[in-house]
N, C-alpha and C positions, 0 to 999 in steps of 0.2 A: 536484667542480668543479675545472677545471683552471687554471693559471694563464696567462695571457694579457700580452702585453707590443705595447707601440709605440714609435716611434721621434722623438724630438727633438734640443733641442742648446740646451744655454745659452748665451749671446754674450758675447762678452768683445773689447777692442779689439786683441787681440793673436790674435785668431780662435777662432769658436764653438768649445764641445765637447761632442761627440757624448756624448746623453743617453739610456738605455733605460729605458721606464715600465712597470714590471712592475706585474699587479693580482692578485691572491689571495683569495677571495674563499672563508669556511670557515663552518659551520655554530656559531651559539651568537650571544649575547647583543649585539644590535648596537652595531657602534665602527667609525670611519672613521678608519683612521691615515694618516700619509705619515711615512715614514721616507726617508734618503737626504741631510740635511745639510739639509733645508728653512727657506728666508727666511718672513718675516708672510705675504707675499703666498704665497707655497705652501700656507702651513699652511691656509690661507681659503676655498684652494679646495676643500676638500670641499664647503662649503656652495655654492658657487656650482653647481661639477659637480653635483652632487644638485637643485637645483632644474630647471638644464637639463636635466636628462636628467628629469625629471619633465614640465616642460614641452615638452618636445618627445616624448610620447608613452608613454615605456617608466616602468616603475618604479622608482619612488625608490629609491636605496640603505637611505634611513633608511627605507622602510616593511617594509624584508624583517630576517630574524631571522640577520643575516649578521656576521661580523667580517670587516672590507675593509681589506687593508694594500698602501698601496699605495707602489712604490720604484723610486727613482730614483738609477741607478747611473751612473756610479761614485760610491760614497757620500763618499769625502771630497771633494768637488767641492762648493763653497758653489749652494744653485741658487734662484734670487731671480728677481721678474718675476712676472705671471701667465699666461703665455704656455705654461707647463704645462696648464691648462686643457683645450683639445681633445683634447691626447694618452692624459691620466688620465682623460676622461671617454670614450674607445674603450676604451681596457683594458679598466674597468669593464665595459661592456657586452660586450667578446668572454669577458671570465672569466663574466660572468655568463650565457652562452646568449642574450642577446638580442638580438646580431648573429652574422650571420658576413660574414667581408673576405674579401677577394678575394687573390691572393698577390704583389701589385705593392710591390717596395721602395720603401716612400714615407716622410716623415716629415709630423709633425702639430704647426701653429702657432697659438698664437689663445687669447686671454681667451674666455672664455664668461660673457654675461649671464642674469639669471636668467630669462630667458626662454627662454634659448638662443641669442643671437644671437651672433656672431663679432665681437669689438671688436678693434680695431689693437693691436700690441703693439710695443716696440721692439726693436731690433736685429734685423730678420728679413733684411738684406742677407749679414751674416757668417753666420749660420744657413744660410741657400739653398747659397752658398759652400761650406760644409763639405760639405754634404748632398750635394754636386755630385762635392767631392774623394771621397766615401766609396761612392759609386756607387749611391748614389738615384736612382732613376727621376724620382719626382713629388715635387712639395713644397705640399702644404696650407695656404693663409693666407687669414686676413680680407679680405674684398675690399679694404679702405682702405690695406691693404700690399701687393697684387698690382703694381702702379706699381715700387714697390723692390725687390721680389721678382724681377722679369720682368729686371730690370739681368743678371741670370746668365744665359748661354744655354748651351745643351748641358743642361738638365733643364727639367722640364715643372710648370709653376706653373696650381695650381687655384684660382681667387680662391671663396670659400666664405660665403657670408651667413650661414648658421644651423647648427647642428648636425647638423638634419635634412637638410641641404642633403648635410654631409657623409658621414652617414650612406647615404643615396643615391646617393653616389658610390661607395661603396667595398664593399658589400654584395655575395652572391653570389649571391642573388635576383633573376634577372630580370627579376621582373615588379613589383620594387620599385624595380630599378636607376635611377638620373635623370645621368648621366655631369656632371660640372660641365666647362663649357667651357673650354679652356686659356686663359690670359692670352698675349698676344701679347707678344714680347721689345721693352723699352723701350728708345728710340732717345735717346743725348744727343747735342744739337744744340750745336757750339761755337757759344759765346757771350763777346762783352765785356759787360761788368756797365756798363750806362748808367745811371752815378750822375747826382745833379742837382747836384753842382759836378764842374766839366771846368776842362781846365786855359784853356780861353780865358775864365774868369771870374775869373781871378785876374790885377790889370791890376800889374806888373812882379812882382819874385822871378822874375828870370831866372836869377839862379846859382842860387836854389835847384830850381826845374825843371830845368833840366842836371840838379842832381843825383841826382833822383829819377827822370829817364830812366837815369841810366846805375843806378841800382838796381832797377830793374822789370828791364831786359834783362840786369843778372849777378846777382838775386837775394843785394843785397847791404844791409845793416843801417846803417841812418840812425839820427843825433841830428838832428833840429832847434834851434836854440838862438832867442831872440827873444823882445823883449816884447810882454804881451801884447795879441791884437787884427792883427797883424799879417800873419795867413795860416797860420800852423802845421796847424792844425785841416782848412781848407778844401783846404791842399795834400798832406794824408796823403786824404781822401776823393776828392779830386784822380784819386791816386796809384794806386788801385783800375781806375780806366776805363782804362788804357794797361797791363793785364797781362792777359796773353794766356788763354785760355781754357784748363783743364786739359784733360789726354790723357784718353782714356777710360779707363785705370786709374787716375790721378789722381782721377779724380771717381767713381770707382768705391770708394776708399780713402775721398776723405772722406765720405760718401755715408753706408758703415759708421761712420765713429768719429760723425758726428751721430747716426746711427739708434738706437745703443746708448746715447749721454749724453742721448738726448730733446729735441733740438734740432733734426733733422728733422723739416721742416712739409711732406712730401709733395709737395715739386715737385724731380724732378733735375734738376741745372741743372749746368753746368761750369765756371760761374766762380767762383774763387780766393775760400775766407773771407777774412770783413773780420772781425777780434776788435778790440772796444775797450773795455776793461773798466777800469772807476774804481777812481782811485786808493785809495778806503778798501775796495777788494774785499779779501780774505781772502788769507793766504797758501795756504792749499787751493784756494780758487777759481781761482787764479791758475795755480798749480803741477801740480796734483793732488792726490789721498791719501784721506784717511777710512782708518776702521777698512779698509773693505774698498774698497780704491784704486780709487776713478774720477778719468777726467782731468780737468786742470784746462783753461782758458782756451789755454796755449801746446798744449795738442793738439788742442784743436777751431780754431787759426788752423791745423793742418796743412796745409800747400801752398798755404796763402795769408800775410794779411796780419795781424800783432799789432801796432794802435795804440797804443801806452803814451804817456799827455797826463799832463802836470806827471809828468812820469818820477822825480824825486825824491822824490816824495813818497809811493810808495809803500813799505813795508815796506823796513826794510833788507834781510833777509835773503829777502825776493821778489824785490828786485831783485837779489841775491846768488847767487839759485837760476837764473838767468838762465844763466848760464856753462855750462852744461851745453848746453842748447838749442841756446844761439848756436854751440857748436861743434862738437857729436856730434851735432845734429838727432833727440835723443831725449832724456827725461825718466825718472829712473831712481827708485821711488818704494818706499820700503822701511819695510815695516809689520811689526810680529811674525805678524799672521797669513799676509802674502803683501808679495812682491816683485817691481814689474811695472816692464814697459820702457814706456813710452808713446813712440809717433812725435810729433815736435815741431817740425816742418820748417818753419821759415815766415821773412816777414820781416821784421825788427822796422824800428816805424818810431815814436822814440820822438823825442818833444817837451818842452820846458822851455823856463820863464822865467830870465833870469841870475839875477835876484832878486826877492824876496820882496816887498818894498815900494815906493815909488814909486819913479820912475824917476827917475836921478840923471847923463842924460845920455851916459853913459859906450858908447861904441860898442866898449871892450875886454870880449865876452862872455865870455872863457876866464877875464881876472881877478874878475868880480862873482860866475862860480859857485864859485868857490875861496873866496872871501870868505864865500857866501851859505851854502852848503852842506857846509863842512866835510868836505868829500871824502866823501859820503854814498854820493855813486856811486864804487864803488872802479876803484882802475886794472884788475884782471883785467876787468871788463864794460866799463869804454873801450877798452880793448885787443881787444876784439871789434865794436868798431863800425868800419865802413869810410867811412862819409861821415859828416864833420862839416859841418852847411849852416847858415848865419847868416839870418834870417828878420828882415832890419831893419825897423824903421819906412819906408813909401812916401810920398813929397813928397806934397804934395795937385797939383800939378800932373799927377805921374801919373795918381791917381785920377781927378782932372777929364776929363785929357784922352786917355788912354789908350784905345783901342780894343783890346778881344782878340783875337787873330791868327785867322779862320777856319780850322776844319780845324786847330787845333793840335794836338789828341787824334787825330785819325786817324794826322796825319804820325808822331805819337811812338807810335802801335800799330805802325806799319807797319817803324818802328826798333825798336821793340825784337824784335817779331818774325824780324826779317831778321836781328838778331844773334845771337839765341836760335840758329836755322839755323845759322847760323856755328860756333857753339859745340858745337853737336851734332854736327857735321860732325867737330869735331875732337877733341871727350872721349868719344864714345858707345862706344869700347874701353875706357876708364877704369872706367864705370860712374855717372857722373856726367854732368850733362847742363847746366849753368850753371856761369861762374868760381868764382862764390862758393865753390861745394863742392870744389873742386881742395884737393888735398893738397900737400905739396912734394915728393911724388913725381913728383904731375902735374904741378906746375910745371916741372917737370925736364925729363922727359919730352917736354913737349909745346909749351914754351913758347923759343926760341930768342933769347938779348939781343946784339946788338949792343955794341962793344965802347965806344960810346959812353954808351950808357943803361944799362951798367954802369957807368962812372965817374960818371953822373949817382948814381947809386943808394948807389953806396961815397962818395961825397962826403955824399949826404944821412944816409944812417943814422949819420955820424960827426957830423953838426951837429945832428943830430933828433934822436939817443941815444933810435934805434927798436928796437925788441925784435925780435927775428926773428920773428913774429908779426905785428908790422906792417910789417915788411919784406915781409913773404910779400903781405899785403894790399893793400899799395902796387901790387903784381906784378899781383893781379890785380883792381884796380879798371881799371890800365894798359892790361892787355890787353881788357877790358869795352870802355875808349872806343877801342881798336883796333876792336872790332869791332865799334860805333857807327858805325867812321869807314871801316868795309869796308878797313881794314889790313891785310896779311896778316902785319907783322911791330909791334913796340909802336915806335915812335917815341918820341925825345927828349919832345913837348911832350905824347904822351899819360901821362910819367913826372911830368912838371912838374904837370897838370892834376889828375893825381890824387894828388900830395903837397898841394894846394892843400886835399884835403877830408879831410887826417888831421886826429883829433882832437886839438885844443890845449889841453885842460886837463892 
């Protein structure tokens, strides 16, 4: 009996890795092993393989007088999922003479029921991927995954219902061959995310919309401040409808890190995550980690939006772990077993009450959270926010009489869009594509001051005792409502406007 091997890939958010399923298959006292670093769900599949393949026609492993060790290399590689399934149940049958393949480099994805039917597995986007870079011809998956599979073009996706379906593909038997038909390449259509609050339902918080236009168009990190009831909530949901639909490698990225965390509900879509995870979430949850590092919360907002409501109140040292994110746009997550970089690109859009208890009148919010809060939120994570927005109480006059402006959401798609262009126009030799992410190289570089809104700038950082970090910030919220304002250079009041939204605690 010789030994027989197929081809897979474990998925990881830092991309698949190519997996070889070797099967051995010797005479003596029957045993069904997996060796190769195997999780619960690997070890389990012997039985599932054995039933399928019983039920879909051939002979059970367990009925024959065989020792079957089956392995999956490279062995120090942890390999978890049951998305092994179809590949260890072909070895089986090519070690064991009861098929023969045909010689197309393919790879093999897919849970197997005991019946044999192909059940959905995660992460099959970064798999396709690899299998693409490594020069795979075709790529084998559940039909329920061919949708996310087909996102890859330049290789050939077989959506598969059963075992036998697959076995019929791949066989060298003509007269048993049934070709499975390819899946056609899946098309994302840009889209804005039509949420059911827009900004014309929210009747004034006019400076707080400014301010969250000019953070949708520089992708740049809000506090909201205000008590509560006043809009905070509706203008971050808001805030979602007026950010422009990702690129098709953007939604290609988050696409993968959903598919593998299991939050993938099978429709691709191109608009920007909305994370809004509660304040008693977990610092894992939030962060990432576990024994064996899965992301947390700020990697599935990747390219989109992280809502943090009652911001203080979460975990100190969650909100402490922040600082990374906010300024390396990754998450760096360090286990004795392994140590992974997670993508964490998004943009925080975090809310708070001044205080705790009733309200006490006071419209100074920078003194009631000093008061309330005990500096819980440290200066390095204010020091990473670029708009501070006041979210007051609205007269009842407004509410009464207030009408929402028609078309407010289109016109602030159409601005921030048009600045984004601006912006591309101008960093896409950088490597970067929105202010926010500029360095102070780019600023340098790219960014040219007047020798007036230099004195405006050396006057403030001397009265504001700004840290060159907020100095940098200031620069480029300025040059954001430049290019709001189709500026080609920052003017004096786009300096003044965006001193208005440093943070004052």
């Amino acid at each position: 009996m010789a030994v027989a091997s197929t081809h897979t890939a474990q998925s990881a958010i830092t991309g698949a890795i190519p997996v070889t399923v070797e099967a051995d298959l010797s005479r003596g006292l029957h045993s069904f092993s997996i060796v190769g670093l195997p999780g619960k769900a690997v070890e389990e599949a012997k039985d599932r393989v054995s039933a399928a393949i019983k039920n879909s026609g051939f002979p059970s492993p367990k009925s024959s007088k065989r020792k079957v060790v089956i392995s999956l290399s490279p062995a120090d590689i942890k390999k978890e999922g049951p998305l092994f399934d179809v590949p260890i149940a072909i070895a089986y049958l090519c070690a064991a003479s009861d098929i023969t393949v045909d010689a197309v480099k393919r790879m093999y994805v897919g849970e197997l029921s005991l019946r044999g039917e192909l059940r959905a597995v995660h992460g099959v986007l970064p798999i396709v991927q690899t299998a693409k870079e490594q020069g795979f011809e075709e790529v084998i998956v559940p039909a329920e995954n061919a949708s996310e599979a087909a996102l890859v073009t330049g290789i050939t996706i077989r959506p598969a219902h059963t075992l036998r379906d697959v076995i019929s593909h791949i066989t060298k038997n003509p007269e048993q061959k049934q070709v499975i038909p390819a899946q056609a390449p899946t098309k994302i259509t840009p889209a804005y995310h039509n949420t059911q609050t827009r900004f014309e339902d929210i009747k004034g918080q006019e400076s707080a919309k400014r301010g969250l236009l000019i953070a949708a168009a520089g992708r740049h990190n809000v506090l909201m401040v205000g008590p509560p009831g006043t809009g905070k909530t509706m203008l971050a949901r808001a805030f979602q409808s007026i950010l422009p639909p990702l690129t098709r490698e953007e939604a290609l990225e988050v696409t993968a890190i959903h598919s593998i965390a299991g939050t993938f509900r099978g429709e691709v879509t191109s608009e920007p995550p909305f994370r809004a995870p509660h304040h008693t979430a977990s610092h894992t949850a939030l962060v990432g980690g576990g024994s064996n590092p899965k992301p947390g919360e700020v990697t599935l907002a990747h390219r989109g939006v992280l809502f943090v409501d009652e911001f203080p109140e979460f975990e100190r040292r969650s909100i402490d772990a922040l600082r990374q994110p906010l300024e390396d746009r990754v998450v760096s997550i360090a286990r004795v077993q392994a140590s992974v970089l997670f993508p964490a690109d998004f943009i925080l859009i975090a809310a708070m009450n001044p205080y705790r208890g009733s309200e006490d009148g006071s419209s100074d919010y920078a003194a009631s959270i000093r008061e309330t809060y005990k500096e819980k939120i440290s200066g390095p994570i204010l020091d990473r926010i670029d708009l501070w927005l006041e979210v007051p109480h609205v007269d009842y006059d407004t509410l009464h009489t207030t009408i929402g402006t028609e078309g407010e959401t289109e016109r602030a798609r159409t601005q921030v869009q048009e600045a984004r262009e601006r912006m591309l126009a101008r960093l896409h030799t950088r490597g970067v594509t929105t202010n926010a992410e500029m360095s102070a190289r780019d600023i340098a570089d790219t960014i040219t001051l007047s020798e007036k809104v230099h004195d405006i700038l050396r006057n403030s950082s001397k009265q504001l005792n700004l840290s060159p970090r907020s100095y940098h910030r200031v620069i480029k919220v300025a040059r954001t409502i430049a290019d709001l304002d189709n500026s080609e250079e920052i003017e004096a009041s786009h300096i003044y406007e965006a001193l208005q939204y440093r943070v004052k605690v």
